[in-house]
C-alpha positions as CSV (number, residue, x, y, z in Angstrom):
1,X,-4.4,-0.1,-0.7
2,X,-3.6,-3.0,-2.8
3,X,-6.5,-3.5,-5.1
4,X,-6.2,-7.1,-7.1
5,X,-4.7,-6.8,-10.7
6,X,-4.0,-2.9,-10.0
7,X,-0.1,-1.9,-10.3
8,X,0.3,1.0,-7.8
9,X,0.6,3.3,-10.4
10,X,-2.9,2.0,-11.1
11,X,-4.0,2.5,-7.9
12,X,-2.3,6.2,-8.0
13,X,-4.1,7.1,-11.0
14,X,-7.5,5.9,-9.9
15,X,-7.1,6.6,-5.9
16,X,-9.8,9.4,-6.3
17,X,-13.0,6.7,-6.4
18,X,-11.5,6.1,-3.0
19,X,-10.8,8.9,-1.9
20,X,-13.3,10.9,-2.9
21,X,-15.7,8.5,-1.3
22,X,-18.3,10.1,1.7
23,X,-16.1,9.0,5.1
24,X,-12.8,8.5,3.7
25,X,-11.3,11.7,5.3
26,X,-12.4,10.1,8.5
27,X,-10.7,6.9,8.4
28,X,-8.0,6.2,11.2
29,X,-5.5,5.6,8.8
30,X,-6.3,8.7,6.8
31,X,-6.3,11.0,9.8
32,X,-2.7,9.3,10.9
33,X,-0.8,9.7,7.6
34,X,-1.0,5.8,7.1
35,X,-2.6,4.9,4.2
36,X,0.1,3.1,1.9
37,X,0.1,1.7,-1.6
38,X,1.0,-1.8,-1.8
39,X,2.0,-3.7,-5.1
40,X,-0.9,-6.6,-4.7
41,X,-0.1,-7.8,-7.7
42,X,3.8,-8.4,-7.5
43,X,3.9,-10.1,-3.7
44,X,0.0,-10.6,-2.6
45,X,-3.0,-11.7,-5.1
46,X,-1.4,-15.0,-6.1
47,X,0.6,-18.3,-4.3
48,X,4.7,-17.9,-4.8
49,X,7.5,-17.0,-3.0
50,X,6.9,-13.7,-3.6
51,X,4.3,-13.8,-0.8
52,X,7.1,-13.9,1.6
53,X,8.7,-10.1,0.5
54,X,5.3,-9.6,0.9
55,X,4.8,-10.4,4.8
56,X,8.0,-8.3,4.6
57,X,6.8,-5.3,3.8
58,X,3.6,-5.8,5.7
59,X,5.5,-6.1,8.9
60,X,7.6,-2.7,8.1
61,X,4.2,-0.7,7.4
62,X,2.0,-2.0,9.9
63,X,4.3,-1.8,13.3
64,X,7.3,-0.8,11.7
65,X,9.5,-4.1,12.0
66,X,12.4,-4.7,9.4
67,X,12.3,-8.0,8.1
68,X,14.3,-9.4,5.7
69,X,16.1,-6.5,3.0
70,X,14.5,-3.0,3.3
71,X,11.3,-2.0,2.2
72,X,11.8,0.4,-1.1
73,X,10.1,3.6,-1.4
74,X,8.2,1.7,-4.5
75,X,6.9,-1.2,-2.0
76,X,5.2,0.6,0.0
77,X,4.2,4.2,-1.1
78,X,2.6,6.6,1.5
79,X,-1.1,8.1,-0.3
80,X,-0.2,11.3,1.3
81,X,3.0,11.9,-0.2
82,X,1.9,11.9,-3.3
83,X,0.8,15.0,-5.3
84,X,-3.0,15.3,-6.7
């Protein structure tokens, strides 16, 4: 989840018009534990170099490569860790 403009503690605080949406319990990702939060606006909604930590952590949480310096737990949050 990376919605543009939304800071992932946004897109914490709002999560429920997501997830309270008909279907979303049966999502793949939901079922599997790998839904994550991703700070859209800090490496992906505009042209920088940024955009390169981004492909970063894109590559750690979606087949678990290390690229360049280690994701942080604030890169790439897992929705089901978080309370509420």
């Amino acid at each position: 989840m990376l919605p543009c403009g939304f800071s992932p503690e946004r897109t914490l605080r709002e999560r429920g018009l997501l997830t309270g949406l008909p279907g979303w319990d049966e999502l793949p990702a939901v079922r599997n534990d790998a839904v994550r939060v991703l700070d859209g606006p800090a490496y992906f909604n505009r042209p920088g170099p940024r955009v390169v930590r981004g492909a970063e952590v894109l590559a750690h949480v979606l087949h678990s490569v290390e690229a360049g310096d280690p994701v942080l737990p604030g890169e790439a949050i897992r929705l089901a860790a978080v309370a509420g």
